[in-house]
N, C-alpha and C positions, 0 to 999 in steps of 0.2 A: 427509362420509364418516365411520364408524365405521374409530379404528383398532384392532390387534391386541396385545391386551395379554400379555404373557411373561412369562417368567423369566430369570432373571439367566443363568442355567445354558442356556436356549436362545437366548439373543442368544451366548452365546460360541461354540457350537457353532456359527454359521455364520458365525464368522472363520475364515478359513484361512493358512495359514504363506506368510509372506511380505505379508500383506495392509497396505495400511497405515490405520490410523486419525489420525481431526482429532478435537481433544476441546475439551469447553467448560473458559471454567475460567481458571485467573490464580492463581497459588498456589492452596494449596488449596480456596479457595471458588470454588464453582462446576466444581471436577473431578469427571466421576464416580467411583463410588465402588463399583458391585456388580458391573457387567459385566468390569469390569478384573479385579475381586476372582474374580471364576469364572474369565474368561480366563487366570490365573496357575495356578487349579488345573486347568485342560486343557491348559495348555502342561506340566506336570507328569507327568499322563497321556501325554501324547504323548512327553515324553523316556525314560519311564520302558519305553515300550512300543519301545523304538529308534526315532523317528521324532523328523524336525526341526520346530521348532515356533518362530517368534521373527515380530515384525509390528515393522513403523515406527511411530512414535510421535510427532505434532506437537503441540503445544499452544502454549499461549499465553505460559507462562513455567514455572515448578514447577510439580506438582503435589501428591501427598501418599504416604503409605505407602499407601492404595488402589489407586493408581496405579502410581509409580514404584519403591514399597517392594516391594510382591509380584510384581511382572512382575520385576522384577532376580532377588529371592531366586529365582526358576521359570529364571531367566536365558532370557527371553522375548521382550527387545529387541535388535530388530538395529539398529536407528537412531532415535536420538533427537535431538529438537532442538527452541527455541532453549534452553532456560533446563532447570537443574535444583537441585536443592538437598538429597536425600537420601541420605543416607549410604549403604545397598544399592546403587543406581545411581552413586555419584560412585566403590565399590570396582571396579563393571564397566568403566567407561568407562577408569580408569587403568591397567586391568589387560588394555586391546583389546579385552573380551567384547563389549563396546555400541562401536558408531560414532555417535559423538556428534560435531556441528558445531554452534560457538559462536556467534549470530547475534546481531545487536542486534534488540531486539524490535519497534521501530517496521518492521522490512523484513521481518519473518517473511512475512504474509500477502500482502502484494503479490508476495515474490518464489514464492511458492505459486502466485498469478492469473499469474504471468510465465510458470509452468508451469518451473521451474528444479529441482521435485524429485520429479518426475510427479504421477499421479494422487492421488487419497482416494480408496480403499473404500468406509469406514463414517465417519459422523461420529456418535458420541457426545457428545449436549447433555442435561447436567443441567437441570430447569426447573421451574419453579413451577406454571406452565399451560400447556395447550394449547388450542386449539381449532381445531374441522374445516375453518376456512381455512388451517393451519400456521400461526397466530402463536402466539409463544411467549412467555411470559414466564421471563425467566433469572434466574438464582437470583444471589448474591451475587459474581460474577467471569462478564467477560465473552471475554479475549483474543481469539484469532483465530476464534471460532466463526463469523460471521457470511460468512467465505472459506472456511472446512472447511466447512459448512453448502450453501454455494455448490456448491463443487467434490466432493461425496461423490456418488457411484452412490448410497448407502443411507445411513438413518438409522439411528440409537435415541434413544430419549429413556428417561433415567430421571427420573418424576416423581415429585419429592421433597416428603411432604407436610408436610415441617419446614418449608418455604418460603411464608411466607403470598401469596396471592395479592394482597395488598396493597400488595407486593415494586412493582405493576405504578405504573408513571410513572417510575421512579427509573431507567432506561435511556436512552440514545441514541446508537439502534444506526445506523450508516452505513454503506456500504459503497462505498469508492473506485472513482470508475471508472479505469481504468487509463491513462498514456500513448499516444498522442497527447491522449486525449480529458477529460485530469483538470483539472481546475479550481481554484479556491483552496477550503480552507475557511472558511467564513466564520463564524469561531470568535473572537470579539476582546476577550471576556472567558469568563473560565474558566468562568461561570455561563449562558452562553449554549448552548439546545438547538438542534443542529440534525439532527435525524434523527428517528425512530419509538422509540414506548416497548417496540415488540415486535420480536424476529426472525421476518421472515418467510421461511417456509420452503417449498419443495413436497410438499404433505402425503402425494403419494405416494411419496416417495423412504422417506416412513417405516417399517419395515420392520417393529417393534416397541415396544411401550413398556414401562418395567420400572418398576411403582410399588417405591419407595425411602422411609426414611423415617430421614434421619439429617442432624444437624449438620454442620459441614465439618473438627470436630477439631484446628483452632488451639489449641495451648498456650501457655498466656500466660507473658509475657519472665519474664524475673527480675527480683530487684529490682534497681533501676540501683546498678551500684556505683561506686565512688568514682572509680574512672578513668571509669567510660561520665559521670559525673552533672559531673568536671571537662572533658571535652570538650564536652558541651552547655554548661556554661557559656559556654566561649571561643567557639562558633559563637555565642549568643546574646550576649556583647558585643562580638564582631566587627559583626553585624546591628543591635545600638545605635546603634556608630561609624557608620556609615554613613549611616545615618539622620539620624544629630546633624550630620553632615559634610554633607546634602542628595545626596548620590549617590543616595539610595533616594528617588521622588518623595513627598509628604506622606502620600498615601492608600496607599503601601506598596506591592507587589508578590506577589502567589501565588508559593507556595513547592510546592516537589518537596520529597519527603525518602525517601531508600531505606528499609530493611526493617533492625529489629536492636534492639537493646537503647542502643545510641549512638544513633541516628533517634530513640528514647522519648524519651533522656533530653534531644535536645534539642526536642522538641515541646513534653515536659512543662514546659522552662526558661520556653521564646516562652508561655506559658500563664503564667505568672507576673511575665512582664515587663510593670509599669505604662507604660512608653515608648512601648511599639511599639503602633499601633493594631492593628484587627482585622484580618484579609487571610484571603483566600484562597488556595484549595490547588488546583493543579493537576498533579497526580501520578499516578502508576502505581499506588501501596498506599495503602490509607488501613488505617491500625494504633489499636488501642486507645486512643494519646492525643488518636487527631485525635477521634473520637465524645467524648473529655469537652472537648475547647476547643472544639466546637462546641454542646458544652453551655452551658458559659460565656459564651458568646459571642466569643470571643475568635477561632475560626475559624466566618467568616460564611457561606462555600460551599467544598465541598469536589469537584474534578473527579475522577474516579479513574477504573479499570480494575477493580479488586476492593477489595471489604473486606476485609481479610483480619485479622480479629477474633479474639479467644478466644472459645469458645462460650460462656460466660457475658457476654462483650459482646453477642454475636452476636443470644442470647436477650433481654436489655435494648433490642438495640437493635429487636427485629420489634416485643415488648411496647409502644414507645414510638413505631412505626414512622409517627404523624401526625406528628409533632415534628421527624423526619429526614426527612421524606418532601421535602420541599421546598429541602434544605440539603446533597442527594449525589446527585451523577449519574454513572451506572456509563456507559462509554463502550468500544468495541473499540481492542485496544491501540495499532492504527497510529492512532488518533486521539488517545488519552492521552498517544500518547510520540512525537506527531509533529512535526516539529522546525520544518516551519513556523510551527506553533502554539506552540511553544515557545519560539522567536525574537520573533515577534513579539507574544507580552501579555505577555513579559521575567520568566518565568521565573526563581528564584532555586534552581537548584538544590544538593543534599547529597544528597552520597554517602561512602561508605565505602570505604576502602582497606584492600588486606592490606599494602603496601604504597608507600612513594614515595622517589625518589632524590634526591639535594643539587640537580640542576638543574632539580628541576617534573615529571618523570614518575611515571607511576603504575600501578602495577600490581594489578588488582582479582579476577584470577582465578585465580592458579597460583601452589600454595605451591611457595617456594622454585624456585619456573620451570619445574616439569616437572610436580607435581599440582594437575589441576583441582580445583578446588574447589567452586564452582557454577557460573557462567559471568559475562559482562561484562552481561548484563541489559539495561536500560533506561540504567545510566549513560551509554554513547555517546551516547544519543538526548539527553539532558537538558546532559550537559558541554558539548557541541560548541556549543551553542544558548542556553547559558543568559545570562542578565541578570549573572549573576555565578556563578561553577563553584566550591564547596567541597567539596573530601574531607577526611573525617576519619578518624584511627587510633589506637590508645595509642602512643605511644611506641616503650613493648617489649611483647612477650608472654614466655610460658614463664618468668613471673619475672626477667627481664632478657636469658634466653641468648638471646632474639633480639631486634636492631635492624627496628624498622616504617620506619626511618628509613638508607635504606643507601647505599652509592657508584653503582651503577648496578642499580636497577631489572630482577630477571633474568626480568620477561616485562613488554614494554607495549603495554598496553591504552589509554593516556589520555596521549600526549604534554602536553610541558610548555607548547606550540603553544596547549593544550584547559583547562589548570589554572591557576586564580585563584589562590586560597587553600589554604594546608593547615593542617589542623588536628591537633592533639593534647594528649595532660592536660598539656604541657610550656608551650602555646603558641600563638598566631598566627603563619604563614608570608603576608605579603601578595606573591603573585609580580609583582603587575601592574606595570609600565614599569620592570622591571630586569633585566639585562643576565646570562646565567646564571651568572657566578660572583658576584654580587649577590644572585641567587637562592638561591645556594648558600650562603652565610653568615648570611641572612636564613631558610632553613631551621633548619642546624644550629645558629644562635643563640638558636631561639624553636622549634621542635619538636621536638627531637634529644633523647632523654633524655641529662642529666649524664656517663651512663658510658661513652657512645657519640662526645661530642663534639669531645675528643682526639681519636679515630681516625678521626673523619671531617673534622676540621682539617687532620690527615695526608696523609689522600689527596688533598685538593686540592692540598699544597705538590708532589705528585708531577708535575702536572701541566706538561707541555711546552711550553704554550703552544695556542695556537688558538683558539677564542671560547668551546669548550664544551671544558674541558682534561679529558677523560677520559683514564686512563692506563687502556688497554684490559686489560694484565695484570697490574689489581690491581684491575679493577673487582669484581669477585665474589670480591673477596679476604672478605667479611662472610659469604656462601654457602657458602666451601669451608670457611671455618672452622668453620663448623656441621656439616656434613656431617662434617669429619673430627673436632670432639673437640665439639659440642655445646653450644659456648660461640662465637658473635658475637664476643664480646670476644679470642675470641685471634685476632682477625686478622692479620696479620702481612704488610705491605706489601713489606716487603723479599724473602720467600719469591718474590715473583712478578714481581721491576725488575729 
């Protein structure tokens, strides 16, 4: 079949207010990037002319200022979900504009097949190719497409010809059958394919395609600084210990590692460490350091969800794209971050905290307990399952006026039930076989920064007794001290006994 080629501006014209879209995509690679971009200027037009104008938005995890940036500023989302991470979007959602639900991303898409938050309209799939049977080749992020895809009335595709067609093998796309009738996957090394290099799709569902022709606009980290580059240290000689101790088997374990400038710098560490042999990566992001240790050799296969590169990687990596072609396979989220798989080829997961309190919780999404920040992500999926669960943090931020390091945790995300290790430039916290006020000392002894550690010695002796001694009315004594003069340090225990 011949399909009908568009414009960016007449795919938007036939969404209508209230509709919802599925979109391709896993941070910014692979989300589209023009239809959104019109859709923000008609939703514009439409507020300007008195009339309501906002659609639901699913994706697979972030997406970019394409997407989340200019729908927000048009203020054009009424519900967004699982993941986000854009400053426009994180001011709506805190301010009630956007109804935003925090999901973990391995259960987006099934609880979509469950039919838990109705229909899809449109799916919107960025893609390399197409051809007249609907197979598609996907461009660099693959999230929940392959169940928006499923469950859309209508397509579009924009076909992006920055994405070489080359792109094709480096996918494997599956899609769950649901309960009663699911099966195991039979996934038992992180390099093992089991699905199609294309999404197959109904090529009449497709409604238009919009030739596109742009990068996915990844800006590259910073340089690691001295706190991000002493916490990679401490995750990579914690991962020595281990090793040298035989806990970690000879041939090593695949590693998870979240999204940030602390994930670089401990990539960049494991990259330089003569000890550790080579391993693989079975994650949700593959970031700029995994493409040069898989240069190296040092990371041998890399499982992921999206590349989510600088475009100068991005571009290295198409130019070089025989070389990688064999050594990354992009996979749909609920496969990357699904926990039976993640259980069983033992996993080492790292992630990032805003967050952790003296007895092992952790909190990954809400400053100071009431602003979201981005969401819990992929970590649930990775913590709960892992071979071994690290979070890392500095210490302090804001130049010391805040503790990363506090009495009780004022949102959690990640019980102390789910957390092995904590990490920070202060320290190793090992929690495993200790008892929570064991926990608590072996915290604030080894992660706590200096000027925090008095006061948080304090608030244990508050404690009354019972196995987890929280004194409920001094636990947010480090919170309220902020709030009210901006300084952590003047907590003041007695205010609140």
């Amino acid at each position: 079949m011949s399909f009908n080629f568009i414009t960016a501006e007449e795919a938007a014209s036939m969404i209508n207010n209230g509709d919802t879209l599925g979109l391709s995509g896993f941070t910014a690679p692979g989300a589209p990037k023009f239809i959104t971009e019109a859709l923000a200027k008609r939703a514009e037009a439409e507020h300007e002319a008195g009339r309501p104008f906002k659609v639901n938005i699913f994706t697979g995890a972030s997406t970019s200022d394409h997407v989340d940036g200019c729908l927000s500023r048009a203020n054009a989302i009424n519900m967004r979900a699982p993941y986000q991470n854009v400053p426009d979007l994180r001011k709506r959602i805190n301010s009630h504009d956007c109804h935003y639900f925090d999901r973990h991303l391995s259960e987006m898409a099934q609880e979509m097949r469950y039919g838990f938050y109705g229909g899809i309209d449109y799916a919107i799939i960025e893609a390399a190719d197409i051809n007249e049977k609907g197979e598609v080749i996907l461009g660099t992020g693959i999230g929940n497409i392959p169940t928006y895809a499923k469950l859309a009335k209508k397509i579009f595709i924009e076909l992006n010809d920055r994405l070489p067609s080359s792109i094709y093998g480096m996918h494997d796309i599956i899609l769950l059958q649901d309960p009663p009738y699911r099966r195991e996957i039979p996934i038992y090394a992180a390099n093992d394919r089991i699905g199609s290099p294309v999404l197959k799709i109904d090529p009449n569902k497709v409604v238009g395609i919009v030739r596109t022709s742009s990068l996915d606009g990844v800006k590259p980290f910073s340089a690691v600084d001295e706190v991000s580059q002493q916490i990679g240290s401490n995750v990579v000689r914690f991962l020595i210990s281990e090793y040298r101790s035989g806990r970690l088997p000879a041939e090593f374990l695949p590693l998870q590692s979240g999204v940030g400038n602390v994930a670089n710098a401990v990539l960049y560490d494991l990259g330089e460490s003569k000890e550790l042999p080579p391993f693989m990566m079975y994650t949700e992001v593959l970031q700029d350091a995994v493409l040069e240790l898989i240069k190296k050799g040092k990371c041998s296969f890399a499982s992921t969800c999206s590349m989510t590169v600088a475009d100068a990687t991005e571009e290295m990596l198409f130019n070089d794209i025989n070389f990688f072609h064999d050594k990354i396979m992009m996979r749909p989220a609920e496969i990357s971050n699904n926990p039976e798989v993640i259980r069983r080829i033992g996993v080492i997961a790292m992630n990032t905290a805003l967050e952790a309190d003296v007895f092992g919780s952790v909190n990954s999404t809400h400053v100071l307990g009431t602003k979201m920040m981005n969401g819990i992500g992929g970590s649930g999926d990775f913590t709960r399952n892992a071979y071994i669960s690290i979070f890392s943090c500095p210490s302090v931020t804001k130049g010391g006026l805040i503790s990363n390091i506090v009495p009780m945790v004022a949102h959690p995300d990640h019980s102390e039930h789910s957390v092995d290790i904590i990490v920070t430039d202060q320290g190793i916290a090992d929690l495993r076989h200790k008892d929570p006020v064991e926990r608590a000392h072996e915290i604030i002894n080894n992660c706590a920064h200096p000027d925090y550690r008095p006061l948080l010695r304090d608030y244990l002796k508050l404690g009354k007794g019972g196995q987890t001694p929280h004194t409920l009315t001094a636990a947010f004594a480090f919170h309220n001290a902020f709030n009210e003069t901006g300084d952590m340090r003047n907590a003041d225990f007695g205010k609140y006994c």
